[in-house]
Backbone as CSV, one residue per row, in Angstrom:
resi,resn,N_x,N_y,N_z,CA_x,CA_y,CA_z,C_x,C_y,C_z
1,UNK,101.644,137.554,109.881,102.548,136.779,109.025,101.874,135.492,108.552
2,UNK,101.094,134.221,109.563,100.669,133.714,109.162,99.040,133.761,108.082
3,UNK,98.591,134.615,108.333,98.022,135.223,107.285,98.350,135.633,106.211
4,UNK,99.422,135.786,106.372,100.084,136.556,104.592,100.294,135.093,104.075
5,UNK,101.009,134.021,104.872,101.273,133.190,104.058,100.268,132.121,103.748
6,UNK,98.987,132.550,104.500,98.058,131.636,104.156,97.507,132.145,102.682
7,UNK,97.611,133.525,102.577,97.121,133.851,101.476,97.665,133.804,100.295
8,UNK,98.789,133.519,100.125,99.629,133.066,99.291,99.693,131.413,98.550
9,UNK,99.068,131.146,99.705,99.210,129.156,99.361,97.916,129.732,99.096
10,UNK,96.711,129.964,99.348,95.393,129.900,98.769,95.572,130.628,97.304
11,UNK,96.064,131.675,96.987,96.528,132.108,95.450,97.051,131.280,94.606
12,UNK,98.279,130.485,95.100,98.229,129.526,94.460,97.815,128.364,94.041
13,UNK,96.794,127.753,95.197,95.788,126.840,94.551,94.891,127.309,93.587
14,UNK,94.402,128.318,94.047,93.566,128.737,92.742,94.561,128.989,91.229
15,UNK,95.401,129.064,90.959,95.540,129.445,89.600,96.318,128.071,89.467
16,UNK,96.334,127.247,90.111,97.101,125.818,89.793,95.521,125.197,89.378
17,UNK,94.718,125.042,90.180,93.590,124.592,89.609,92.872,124.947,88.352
18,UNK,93.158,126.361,88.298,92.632,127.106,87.253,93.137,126.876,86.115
19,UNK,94.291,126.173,86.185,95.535,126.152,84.944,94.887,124.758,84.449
20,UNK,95.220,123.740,85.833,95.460,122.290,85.271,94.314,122.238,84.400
21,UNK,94.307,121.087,83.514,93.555,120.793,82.707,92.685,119.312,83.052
22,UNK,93.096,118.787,84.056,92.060,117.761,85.023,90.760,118.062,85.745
23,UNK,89.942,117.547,85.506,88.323,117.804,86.305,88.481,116.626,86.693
24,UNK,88.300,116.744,88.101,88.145,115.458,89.193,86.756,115.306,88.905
25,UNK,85.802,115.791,88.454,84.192,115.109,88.255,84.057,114.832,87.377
26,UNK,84.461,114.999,86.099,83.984,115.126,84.601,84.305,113.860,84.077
27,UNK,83.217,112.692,83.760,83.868,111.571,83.012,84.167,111.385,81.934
28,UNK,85.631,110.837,82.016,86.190,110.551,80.584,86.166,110.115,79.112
29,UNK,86.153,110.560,78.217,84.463,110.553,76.941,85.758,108.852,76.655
30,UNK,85.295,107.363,77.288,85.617,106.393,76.492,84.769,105.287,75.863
31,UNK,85.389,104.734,75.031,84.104,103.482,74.315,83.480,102.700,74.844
32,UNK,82.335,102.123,74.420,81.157,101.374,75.264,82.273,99.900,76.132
33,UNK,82.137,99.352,76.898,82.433,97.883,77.300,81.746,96.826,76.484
34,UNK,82.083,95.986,75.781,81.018,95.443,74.916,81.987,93.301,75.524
35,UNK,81.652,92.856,75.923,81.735,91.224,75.847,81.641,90.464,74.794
36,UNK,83.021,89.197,74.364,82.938,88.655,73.106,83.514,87.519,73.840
37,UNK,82.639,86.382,74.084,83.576,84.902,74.196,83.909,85.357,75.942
38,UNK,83.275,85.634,76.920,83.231,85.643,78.419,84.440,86.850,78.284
39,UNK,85.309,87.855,77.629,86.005,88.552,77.589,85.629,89.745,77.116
40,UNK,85.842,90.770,78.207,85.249,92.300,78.161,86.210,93.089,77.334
41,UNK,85.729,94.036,76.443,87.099,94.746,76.034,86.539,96.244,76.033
42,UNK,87.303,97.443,75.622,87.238,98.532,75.320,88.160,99.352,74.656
43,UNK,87.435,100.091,73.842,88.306,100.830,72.934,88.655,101.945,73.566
44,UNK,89.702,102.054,74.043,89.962,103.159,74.788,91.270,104.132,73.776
45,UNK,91.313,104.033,72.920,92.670,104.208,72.173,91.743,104.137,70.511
46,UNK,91.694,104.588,69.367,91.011,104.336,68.207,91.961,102.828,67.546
47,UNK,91.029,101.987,67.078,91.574,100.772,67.040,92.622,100.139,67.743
48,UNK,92.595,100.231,69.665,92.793,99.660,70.367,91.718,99.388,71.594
49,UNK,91.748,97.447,71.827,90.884,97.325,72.608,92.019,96.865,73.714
50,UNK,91.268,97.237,74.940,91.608,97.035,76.220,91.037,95.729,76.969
51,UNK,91.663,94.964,77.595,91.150,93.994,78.144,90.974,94.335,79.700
52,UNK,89.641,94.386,80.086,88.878,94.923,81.350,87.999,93.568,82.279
53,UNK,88.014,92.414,81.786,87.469,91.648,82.897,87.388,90.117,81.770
54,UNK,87.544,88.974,82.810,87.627,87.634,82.147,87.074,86.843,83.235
55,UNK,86.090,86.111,82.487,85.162,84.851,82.962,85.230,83.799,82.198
56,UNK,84.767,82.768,82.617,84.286,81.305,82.294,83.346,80.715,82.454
57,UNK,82.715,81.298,83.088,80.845,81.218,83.027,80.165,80.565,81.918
58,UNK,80.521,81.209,80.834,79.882,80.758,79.754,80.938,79.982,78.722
59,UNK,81.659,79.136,78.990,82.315,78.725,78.180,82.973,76.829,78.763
60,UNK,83.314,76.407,78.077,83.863,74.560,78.669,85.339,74.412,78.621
61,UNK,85.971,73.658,79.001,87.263,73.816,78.998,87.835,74.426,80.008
62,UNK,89.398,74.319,80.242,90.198,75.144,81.508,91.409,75.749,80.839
63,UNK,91.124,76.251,79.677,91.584,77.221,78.780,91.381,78.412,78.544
64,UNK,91.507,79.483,78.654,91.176,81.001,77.657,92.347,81.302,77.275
65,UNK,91.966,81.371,75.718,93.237,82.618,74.818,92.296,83.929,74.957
66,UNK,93.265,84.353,75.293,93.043,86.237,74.451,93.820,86.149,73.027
67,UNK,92.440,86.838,72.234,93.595,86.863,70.711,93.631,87.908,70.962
68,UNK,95.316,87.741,69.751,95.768,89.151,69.291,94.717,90.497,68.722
69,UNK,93.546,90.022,67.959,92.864,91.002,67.376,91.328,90.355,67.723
70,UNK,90.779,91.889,67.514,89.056,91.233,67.617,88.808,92.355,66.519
71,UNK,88.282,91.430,65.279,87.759,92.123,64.230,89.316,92.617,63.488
72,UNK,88.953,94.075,63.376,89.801,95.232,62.956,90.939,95.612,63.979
73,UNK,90.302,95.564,65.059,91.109,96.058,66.435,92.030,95.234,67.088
74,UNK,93.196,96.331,67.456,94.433,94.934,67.835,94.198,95.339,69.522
75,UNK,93.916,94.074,70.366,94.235,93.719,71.655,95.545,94.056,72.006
76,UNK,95.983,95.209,73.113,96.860,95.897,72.958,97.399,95.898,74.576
77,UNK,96.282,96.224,75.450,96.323,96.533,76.857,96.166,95.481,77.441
78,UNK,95.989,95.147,79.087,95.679,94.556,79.650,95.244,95.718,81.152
79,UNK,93.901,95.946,81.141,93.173,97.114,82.231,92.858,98.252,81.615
80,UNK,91.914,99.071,82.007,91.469,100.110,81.486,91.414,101.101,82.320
81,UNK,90.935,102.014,81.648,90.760,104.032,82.128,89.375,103.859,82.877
82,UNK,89.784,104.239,84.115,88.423,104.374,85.084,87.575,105.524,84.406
83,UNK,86.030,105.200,84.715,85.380,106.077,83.976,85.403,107.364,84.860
84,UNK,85.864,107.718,85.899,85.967,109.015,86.539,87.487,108.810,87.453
85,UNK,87.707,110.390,87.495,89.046,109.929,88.342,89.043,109.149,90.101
86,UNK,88.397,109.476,90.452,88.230,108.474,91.603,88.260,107.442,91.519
87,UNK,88.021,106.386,90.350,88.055,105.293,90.051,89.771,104.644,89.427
88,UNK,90.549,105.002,89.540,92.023,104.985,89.494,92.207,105.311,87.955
89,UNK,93.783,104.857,87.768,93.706,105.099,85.983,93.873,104.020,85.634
90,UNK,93.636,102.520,86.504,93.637,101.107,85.453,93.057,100.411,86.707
91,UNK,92.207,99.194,85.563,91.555,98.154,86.793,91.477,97.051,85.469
92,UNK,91.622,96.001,86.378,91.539,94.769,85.581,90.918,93.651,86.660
93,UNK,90.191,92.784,85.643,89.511,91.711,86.759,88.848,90.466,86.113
94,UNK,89.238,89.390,86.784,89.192,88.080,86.486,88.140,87.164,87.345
95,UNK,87.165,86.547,86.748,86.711,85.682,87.887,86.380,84.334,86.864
96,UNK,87.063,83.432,87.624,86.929,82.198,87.003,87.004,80.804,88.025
97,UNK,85.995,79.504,87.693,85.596,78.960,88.045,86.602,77.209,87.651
98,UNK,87.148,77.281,86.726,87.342,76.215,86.415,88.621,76.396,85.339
99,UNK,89.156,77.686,85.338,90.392,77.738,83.985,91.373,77.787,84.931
100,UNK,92.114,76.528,84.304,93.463,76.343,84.977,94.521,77.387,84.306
101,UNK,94.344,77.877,83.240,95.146,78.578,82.331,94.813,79.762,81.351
102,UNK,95.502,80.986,81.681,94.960,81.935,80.690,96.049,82.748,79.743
103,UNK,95.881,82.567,78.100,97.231,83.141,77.723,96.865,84.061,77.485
104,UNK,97.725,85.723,76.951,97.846,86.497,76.928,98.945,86.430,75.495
105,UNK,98.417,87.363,74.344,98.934,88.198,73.300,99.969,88.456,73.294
106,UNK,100.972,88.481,72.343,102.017,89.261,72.386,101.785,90.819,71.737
107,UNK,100.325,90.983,71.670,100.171,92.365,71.119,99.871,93.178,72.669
108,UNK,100.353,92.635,73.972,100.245,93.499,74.792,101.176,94.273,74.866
109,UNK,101.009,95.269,75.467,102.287,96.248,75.498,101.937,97.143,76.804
110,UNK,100.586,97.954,77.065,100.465,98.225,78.420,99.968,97.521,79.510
111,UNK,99.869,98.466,80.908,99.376,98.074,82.077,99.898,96.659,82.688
112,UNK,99.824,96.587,83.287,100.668,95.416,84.021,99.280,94.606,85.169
113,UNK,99.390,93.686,85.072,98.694,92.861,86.249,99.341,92.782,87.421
114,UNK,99.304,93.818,88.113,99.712,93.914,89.341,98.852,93.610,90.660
115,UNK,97.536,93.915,90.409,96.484,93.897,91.120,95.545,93.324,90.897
116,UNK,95.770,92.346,89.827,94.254,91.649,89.623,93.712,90.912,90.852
117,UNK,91.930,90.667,90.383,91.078,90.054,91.354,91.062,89.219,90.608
118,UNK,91.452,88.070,90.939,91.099,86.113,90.394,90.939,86.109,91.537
119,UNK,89.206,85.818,91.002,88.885,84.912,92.069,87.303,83.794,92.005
120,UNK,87.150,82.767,92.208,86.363,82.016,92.193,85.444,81.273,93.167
121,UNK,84.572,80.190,93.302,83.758,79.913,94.313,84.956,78.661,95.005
122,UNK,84.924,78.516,95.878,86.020,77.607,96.885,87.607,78.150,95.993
123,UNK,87.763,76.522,95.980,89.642,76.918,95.684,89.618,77.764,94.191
124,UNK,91.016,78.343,93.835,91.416,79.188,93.246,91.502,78.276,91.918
125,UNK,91.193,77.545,90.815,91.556,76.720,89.605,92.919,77.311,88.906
126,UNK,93.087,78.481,88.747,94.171,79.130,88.135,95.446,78.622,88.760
127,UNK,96.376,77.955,87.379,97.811,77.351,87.423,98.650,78.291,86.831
128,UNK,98.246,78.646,85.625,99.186,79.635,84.805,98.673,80.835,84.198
129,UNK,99.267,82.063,84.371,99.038,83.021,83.308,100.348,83.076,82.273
130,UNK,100.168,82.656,81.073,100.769,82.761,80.135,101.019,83.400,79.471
131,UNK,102.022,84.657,79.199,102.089,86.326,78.384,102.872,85.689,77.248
132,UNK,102.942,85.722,75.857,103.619,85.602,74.422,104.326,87.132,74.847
133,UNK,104.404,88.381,75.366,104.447,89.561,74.922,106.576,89.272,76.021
134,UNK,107.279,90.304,75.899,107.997,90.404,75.934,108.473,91.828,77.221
135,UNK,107.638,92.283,76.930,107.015,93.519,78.114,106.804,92.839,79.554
136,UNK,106.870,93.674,80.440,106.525,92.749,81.780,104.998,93.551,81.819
137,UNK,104.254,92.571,81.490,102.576,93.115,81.512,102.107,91.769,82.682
138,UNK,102.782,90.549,83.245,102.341,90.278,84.221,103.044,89.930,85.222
139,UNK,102.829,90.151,86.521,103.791,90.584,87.771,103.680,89.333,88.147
140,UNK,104.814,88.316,89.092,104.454,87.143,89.891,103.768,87.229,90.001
141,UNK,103.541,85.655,90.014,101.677,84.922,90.268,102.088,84.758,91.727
142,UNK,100.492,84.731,92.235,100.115,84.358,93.789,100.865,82.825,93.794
143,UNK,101.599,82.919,95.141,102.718,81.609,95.320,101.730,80.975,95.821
144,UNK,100.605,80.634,96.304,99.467,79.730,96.704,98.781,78.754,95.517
145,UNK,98.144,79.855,94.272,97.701,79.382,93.321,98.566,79.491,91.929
146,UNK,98.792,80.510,91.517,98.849,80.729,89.800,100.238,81.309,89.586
147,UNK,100.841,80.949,88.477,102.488,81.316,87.551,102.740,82.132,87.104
148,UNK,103.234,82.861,86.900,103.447,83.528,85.161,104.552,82.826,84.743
149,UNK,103.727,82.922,83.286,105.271,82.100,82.369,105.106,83.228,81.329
150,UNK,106.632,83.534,80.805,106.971,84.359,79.779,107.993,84.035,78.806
151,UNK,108.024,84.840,77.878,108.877,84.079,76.942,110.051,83.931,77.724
152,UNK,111.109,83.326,77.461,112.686,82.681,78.261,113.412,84.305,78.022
153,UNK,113.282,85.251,76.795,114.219,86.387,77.264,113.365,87.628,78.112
154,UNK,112.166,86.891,78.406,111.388,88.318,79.498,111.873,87.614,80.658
155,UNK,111.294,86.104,80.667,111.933,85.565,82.178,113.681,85.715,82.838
156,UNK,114.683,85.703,81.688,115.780,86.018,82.442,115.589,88.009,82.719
157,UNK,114.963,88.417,82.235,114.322,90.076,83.101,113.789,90.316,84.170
158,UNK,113.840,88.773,84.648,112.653,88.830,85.918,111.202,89.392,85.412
159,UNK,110.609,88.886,84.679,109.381,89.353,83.844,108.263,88.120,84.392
160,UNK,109.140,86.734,84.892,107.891,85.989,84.903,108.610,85.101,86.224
161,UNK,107.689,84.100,86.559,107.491,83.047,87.761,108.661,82.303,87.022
162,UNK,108.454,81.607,85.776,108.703,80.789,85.052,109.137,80.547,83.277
163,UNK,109.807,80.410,82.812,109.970,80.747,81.079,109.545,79.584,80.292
164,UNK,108.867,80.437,79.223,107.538,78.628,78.386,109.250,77.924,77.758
165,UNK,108.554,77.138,77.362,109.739,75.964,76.981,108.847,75.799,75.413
166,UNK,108.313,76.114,75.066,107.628,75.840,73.846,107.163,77.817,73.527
167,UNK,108.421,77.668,72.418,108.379,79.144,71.284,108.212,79.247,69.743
168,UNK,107.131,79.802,69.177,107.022,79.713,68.286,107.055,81.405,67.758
169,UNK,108.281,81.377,67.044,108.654,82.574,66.181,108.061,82.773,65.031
170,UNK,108.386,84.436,64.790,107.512,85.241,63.625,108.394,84.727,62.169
171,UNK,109.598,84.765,62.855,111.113,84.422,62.160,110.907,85.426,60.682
172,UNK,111.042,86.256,60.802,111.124,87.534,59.791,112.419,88.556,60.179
173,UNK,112.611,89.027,59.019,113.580,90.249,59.776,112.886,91.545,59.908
174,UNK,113.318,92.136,61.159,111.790,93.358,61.654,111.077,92.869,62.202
175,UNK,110.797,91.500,62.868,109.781,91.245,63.296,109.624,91.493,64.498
176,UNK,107.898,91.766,65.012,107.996,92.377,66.562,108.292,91.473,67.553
177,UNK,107.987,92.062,68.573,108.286,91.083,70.135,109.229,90.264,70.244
178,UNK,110.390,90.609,70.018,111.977,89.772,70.038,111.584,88.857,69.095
179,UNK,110.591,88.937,68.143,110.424,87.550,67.122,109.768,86.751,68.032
180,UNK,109.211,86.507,69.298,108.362,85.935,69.610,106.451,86.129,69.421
181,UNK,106.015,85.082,68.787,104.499,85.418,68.635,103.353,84.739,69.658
182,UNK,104.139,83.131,69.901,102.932,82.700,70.969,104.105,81.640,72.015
183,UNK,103.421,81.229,73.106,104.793,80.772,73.875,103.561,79.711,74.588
184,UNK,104.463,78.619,75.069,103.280,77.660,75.976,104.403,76.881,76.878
185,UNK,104.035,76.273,77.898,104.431,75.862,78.825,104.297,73.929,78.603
186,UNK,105.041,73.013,78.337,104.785,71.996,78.421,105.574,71.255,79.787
187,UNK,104.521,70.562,80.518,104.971,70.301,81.679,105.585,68.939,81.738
188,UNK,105.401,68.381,80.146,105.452,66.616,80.659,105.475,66.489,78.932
189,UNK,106.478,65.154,78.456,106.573,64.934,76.994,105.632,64.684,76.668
190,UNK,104.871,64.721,75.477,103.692,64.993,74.825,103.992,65.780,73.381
191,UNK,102.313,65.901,72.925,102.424,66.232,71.509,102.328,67.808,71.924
192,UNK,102.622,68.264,71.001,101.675,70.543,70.932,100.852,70.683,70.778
193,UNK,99.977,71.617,71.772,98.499,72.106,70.886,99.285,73.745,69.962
194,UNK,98.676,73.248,68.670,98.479,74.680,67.893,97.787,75.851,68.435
195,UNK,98.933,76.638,68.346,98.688,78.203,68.410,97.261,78.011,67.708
196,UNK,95.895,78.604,69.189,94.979,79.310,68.500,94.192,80.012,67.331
197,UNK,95.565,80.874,66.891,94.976,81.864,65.537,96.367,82.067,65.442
198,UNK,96.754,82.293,63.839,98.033,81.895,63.076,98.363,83.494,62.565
199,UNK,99.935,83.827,62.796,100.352,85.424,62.864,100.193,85.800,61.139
200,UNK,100.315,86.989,61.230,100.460,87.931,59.733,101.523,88.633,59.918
201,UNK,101.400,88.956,58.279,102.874,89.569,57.864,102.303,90.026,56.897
202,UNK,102.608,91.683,56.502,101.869,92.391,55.098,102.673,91.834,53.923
203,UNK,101.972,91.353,53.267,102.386,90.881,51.466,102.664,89.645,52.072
204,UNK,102.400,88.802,52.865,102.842,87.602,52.868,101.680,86.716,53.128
205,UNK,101.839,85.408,53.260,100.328,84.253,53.643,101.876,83.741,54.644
206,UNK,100.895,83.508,55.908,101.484,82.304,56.318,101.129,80.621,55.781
207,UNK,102.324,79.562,55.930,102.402,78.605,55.212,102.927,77.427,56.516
208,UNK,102.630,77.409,57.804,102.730,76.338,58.685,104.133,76.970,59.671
209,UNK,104.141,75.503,60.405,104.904,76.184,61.787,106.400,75.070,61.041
210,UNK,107.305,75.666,61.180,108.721,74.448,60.743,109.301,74.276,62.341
211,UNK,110.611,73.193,61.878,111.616,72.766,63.208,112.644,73.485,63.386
212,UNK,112.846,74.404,62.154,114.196,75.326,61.358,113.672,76.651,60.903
213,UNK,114.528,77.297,61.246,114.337,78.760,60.859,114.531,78.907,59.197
214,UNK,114.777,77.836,58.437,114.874,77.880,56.965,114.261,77.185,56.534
215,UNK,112.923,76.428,57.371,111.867,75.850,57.139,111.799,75.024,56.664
216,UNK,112.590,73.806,56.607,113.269,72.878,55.546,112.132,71.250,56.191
217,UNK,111.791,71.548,57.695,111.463,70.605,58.030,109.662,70.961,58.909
218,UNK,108.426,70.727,57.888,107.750,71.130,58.725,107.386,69.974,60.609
219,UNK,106.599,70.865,61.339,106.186,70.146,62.325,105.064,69.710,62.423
220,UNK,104.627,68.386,62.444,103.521,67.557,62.441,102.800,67.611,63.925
221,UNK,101.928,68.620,63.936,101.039,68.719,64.890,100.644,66.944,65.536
222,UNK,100.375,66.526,64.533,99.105,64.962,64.950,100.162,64.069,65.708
223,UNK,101.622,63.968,64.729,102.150,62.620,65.080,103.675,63.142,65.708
224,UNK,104.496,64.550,66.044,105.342,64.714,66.034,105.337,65.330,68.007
225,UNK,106.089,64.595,68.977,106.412,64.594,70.600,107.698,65.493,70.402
226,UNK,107.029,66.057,71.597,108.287,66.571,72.281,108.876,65.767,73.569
227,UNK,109.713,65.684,73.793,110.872,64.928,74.443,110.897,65.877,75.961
228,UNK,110.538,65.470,77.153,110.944,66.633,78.399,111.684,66.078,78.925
229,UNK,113.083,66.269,79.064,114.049,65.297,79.841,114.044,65.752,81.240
230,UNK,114.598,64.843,82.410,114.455,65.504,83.622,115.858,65.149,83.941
231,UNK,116.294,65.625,85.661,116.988,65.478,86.367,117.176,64.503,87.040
232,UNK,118.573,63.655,87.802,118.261,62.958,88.886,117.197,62.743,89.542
233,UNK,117.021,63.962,90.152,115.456,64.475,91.148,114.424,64.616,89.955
234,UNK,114.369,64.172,89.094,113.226,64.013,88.192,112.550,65.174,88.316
235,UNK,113.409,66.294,88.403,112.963,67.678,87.828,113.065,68.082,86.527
236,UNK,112.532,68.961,85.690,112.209,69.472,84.776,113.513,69.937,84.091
237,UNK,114.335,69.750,83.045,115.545,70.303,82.514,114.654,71.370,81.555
238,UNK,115.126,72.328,81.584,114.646,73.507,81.178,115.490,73.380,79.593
239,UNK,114.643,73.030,78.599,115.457,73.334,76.660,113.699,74.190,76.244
240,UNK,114.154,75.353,75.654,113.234,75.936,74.591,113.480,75.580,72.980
241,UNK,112.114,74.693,73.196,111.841,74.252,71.947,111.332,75.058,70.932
242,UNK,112.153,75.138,70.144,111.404,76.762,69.185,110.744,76.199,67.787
243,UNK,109.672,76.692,67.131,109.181,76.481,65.859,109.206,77.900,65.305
244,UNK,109.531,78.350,64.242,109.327,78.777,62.898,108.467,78.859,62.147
245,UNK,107.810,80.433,61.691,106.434,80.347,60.982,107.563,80.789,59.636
246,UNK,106.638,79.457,58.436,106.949,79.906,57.118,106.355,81.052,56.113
247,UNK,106.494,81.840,55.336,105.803,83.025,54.604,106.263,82.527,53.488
248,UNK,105.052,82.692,52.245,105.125,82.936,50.821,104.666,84.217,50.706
249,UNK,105.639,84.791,49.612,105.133,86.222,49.200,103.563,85.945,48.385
250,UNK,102.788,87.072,48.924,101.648,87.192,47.733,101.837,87.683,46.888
């Protein structure tokens, strides 16, 4: 009897193997890893790059943006396709020395930072990971070192540590990512730094960031504060300050 039924489970491994369409040896035909600005990417998708590893080695400042696009290709992921299956189906990895802060695209949409390696020589520098995206693409930060902040409607999702207080909308109708395009965290009243690289819209030019969704009032990067009011306990009162991108038709 136990023979019959051994031979039965061995029949069926073979034609389950024989069927599936997975080779545990055979590596997966994906695009080269190529580095731009201490940031690894890969095309793992045809005009999508994957974000696969981030340094500061070569760069000044305690800043990194990830842009939305490199070149042609829209920055889409966050981790990539192991080049064999033993190697899992996503890995992502960080080593940085001196960036207190790293934002993240709202053109993410997969993989999640669940497992990243941040890590550096002595203490940890990392304060914030900053996601624009609306997706939960990053999991609580390590309660020792680093945040996540997300836009205010991913954070009431439980999407982040923390929700940016500084939103700057696509303000279109149709527009992606709840109408959010870039998000920042201001910890203390002060002026804004400008969004990095400035969003698109087909048939349109963008024309500056406003105070109003009817654009009536632009915002003066050089000379225009934001106000952070606090608490008794001179804690942080949580207001999202939102700006408005203007469009002229071409």
């Amino acid at each position: 009897m136990k023979i019959k039924i051994f031979s039965i489970v061995l029949l069926l491994f073979i034609i389950v193997t024989s069927v599936c369409s997975c080779d545990f040896t055979l590596e997966k035909d994906l695009g080269p890893e190529i580095w731009i600005d201490d940031i690894q990417y890969r095309e793992e998708d045809p005009g999508i790059y994957n974000i696969l590893w981030i340094q500061d080695k070569n760069r000044e400042g305690n800043v990194i943006y990830v842009p939305d696009m490199v070149g042609e290709k829209l920055v889409n992921r966050i981790g990539g396709q192991g080049t064999d299956f033993w190697s899992g189906p996503s890995y992502f990895s960080a080593n940085v020395s001196h960036t207190e802060r790293i934002y993240f695209p709202w053109t993410i949409v997969g993989t999640c930072i669940n497992s990243a390696w941040f890590s550096s020589e002595g203490e940890c520098p990392l304060k914030y990971i900053i996601s624009a995206t609306t997706v939960n693409c990053v999991d609580r930060g390590h309660p020792d070192y680093w945040q996540s902040v997300a836009p205010r409607e991913a954070y009431l999702r439980g999407y982040s540590d923390l929700p940016a207080n500084i939103a700057y909308f696509f303000n279109y109708e149709g527009n992606p990512n709840k109408g959010y395009f870039f998000v920042d965290l201001l910890e203390e009243s002060g002026k804004l730094t400008k969004p990095p690289y400035d969003p698109r819209r087909e048939g349109y030019t963008f024309a500056g960031w406003y105070k109003d969704a009817e654009c009536t009032e632009q915002w003066d990067f050089e000379n225009d504060e934001v106000i952070i009011n606090l608490d008794e306990e001179q804690n942080r009162i949580y207001e999202e300050i939102c700006l408005y991108a203007k469009w002229i038709a071409e």
